[in-house]
C-alpha positions in Angstrom: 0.0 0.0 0.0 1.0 3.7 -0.9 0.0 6.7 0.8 0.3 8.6 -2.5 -1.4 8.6 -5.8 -0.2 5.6 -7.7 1.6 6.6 -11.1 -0.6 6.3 -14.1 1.6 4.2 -16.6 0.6 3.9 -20.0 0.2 0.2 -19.5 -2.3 1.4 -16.5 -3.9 3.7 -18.0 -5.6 1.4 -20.7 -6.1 -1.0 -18.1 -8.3 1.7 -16.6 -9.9 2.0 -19.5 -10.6 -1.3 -20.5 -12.4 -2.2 -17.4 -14.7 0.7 -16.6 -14.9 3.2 -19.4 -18.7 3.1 -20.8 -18.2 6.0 -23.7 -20.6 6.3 -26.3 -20.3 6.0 -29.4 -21.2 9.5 -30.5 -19.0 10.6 -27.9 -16.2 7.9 -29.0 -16.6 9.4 -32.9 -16.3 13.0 -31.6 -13.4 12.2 -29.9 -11.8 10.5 -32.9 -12.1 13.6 -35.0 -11.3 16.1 -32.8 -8.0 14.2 -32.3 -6.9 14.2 -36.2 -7.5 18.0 -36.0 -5.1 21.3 -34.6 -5.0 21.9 -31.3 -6.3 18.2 -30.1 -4.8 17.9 -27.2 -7.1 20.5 -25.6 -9.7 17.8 -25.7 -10.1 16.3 -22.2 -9.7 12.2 -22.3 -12.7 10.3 -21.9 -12.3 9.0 -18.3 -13.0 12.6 -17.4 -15.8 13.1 -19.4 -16.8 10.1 -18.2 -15.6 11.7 -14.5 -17.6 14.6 -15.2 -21.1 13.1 -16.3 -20.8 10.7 -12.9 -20.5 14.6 -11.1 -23.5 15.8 -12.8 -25.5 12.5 -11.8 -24.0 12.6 -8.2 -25.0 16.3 -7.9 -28.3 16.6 -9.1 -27.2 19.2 -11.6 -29.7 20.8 -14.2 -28.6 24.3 -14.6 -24.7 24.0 -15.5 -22.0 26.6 -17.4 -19.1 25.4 -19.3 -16.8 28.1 -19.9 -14.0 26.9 -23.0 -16.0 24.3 -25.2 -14.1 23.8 -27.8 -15.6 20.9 -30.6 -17.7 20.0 -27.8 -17.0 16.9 -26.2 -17.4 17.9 -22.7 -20.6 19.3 -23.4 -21.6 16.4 -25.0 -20.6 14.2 -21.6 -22.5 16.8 -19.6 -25.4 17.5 -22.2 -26.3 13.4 -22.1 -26.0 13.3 -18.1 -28.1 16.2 -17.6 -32.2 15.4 -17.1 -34.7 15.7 -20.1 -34.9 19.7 -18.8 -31.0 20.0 -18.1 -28.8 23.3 -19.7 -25.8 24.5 -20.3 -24.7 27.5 -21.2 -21.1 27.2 -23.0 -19.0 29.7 -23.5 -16.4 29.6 -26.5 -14.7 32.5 -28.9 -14.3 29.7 -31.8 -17.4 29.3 -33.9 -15.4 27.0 -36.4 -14.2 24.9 -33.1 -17.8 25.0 -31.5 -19.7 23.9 -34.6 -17.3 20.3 -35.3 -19.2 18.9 -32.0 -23.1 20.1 -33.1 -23.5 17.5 -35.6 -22.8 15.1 -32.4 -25.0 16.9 -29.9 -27.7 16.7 -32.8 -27.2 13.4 -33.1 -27.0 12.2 -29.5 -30.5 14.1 -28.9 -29.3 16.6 -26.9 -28.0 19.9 -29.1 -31.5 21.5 -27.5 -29.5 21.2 -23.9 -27.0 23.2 -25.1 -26.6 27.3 -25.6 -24.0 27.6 -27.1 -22.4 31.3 -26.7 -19.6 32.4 -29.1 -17.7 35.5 -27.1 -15.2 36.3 -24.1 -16.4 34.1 -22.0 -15.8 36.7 -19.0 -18.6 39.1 -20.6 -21.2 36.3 -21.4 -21.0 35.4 -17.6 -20.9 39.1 -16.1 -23.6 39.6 -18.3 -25.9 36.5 -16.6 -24.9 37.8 -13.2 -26.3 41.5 -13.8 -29.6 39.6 -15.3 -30.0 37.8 -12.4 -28.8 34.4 -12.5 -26.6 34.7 -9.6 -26.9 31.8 -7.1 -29.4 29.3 -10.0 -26.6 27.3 -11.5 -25.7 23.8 -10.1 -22.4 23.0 -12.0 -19.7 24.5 -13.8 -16.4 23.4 -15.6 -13.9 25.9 -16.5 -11.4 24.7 -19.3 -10.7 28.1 -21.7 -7.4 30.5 -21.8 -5.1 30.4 -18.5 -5.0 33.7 -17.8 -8.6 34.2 -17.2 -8.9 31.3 -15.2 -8.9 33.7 -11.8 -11.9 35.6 -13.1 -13.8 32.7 -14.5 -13.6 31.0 -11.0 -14.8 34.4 -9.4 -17.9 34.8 -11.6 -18.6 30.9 -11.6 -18.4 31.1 -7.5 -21.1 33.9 -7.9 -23.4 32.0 -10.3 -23.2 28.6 -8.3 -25.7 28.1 -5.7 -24.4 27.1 -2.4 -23.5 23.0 -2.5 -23.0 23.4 -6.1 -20.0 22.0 -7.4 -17.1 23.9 -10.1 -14.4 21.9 -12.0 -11.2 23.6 -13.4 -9.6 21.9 -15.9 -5.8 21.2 -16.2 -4.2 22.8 -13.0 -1.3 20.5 -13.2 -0.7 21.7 -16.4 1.8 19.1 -17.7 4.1 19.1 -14.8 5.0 22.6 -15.3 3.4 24.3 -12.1 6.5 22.7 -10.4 8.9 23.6 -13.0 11.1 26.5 -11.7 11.8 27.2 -15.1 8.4 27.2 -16.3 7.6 31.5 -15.8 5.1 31.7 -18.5 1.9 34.0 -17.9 -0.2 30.7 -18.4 1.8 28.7 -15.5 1.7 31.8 -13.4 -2.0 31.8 -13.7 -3.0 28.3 -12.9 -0.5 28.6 -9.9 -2.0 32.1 -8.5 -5.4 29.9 -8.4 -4.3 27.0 -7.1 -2.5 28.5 -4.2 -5.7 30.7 -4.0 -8.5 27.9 -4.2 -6.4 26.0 -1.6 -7.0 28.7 1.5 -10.2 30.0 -0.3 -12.8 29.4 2.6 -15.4 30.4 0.7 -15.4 26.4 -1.2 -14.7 23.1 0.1 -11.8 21.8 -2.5 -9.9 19.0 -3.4 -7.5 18.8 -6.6 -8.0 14.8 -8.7 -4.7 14.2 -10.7 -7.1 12.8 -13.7 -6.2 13.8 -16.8 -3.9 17.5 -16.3 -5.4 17.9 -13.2 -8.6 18.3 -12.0 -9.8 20.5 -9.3 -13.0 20.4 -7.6 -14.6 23.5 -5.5 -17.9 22.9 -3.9 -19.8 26.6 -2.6 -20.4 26.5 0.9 
């Protein structure tokens, strides 16, 4: 026995996979071509969308944001956990990105789920907080540009009712936060917030080494 996270090996890894993913096959196909396409590794790997949908379940969730959606397959993961009346509002600055993963949400029965916003992602949420909305979500998942991640978390804290839950995607970010070498404005970033989120007494929060890192804040 270990009292630290095991290593994921490669050889591990598929084992994982071969004994308890369950992912779709809309979801499999999306995958596929997102990852013959630019850019693929921003995709998360299906043992977190996987992750994610068993979240939404566990949560209750019918009112969820996703802020950086790119060709959709997190949506999709959420979209087909969520209940017949379940919504998300996703936030994305790439149309041409956004629009590989509708043919899948169609498909899958669930594009109606999904409202799909193409701008900054900061104004499309300050904008539901002066309508309102404040408090009436149930889930968020924040996986866009590093350097907003601080204010994302900030507005998603003020849109999540109390008890609901907010994922941020990739704070181990390759390693790198613990790279003294690594002084980019994007490492910077996800190290401000995880230092932050880890004294923030505002959330109860623990950080899941699945896929780049996984951090989940629950409002109090």
């Amino acid at each position: 026995m270990s009292n630290c996270t095991i290593q994921i090996t490669d050889a591990l890894h598929d084992y994982m996979l071969s004994t308890t993913l369950r992912e779709a096959s809309v979801l499999k196909r999306l995958r596929e071509e997102t990852a013959s396409m630019k850019n693929h590794n921003m995709q998360i790997g299906p043992e977190q969308g996987q992750f994610m949908a068993l979240l939404v379940e566990l949560t209750g969730a019918v009112k969820t944001l996703e802020v950086g959606t790119f060709t959709g397959y997190s949506a999709l993961a959420v979209a087909m956990a969520l209940p017949a009346d379940g919504k998300i509002t996703a936030c994305d600055v790439s149309a041409e990105w956004a629009d590989v993963g509708r043919k899948y949400w169609r498909e899958a029965g669930v594009e109606y789920k999904i409202d799909l916003n193409i701008a900054p992602a900061s104004e499309t949420l300050e904008n539901l907080i002066i309508e309102g909305a404040a408090s009436t979500y149930d889930f968020a998942f924040i996986d866009a540009d590093k350097t907003g991640y601080d204010t994302y978390y900030e507005q998603a804290l003020t849109l999540i009712r109390p008890g609901g839950l907010i994922a941020i995607d990739n704070v181990l970010w390759d390693g790198n936060v613990i790279d003294p070498d690594a002084n980019d404005e994007d490492t910077e970033a996800i190290r401000a917030l995880n230092k932050k989120m880890g004294r923030d007494e505002r959330v109860s929060v623990s950080m899941i080494p699945i896929g780049d890192g996984l951090t989940l804040a629950r409002k109090r």
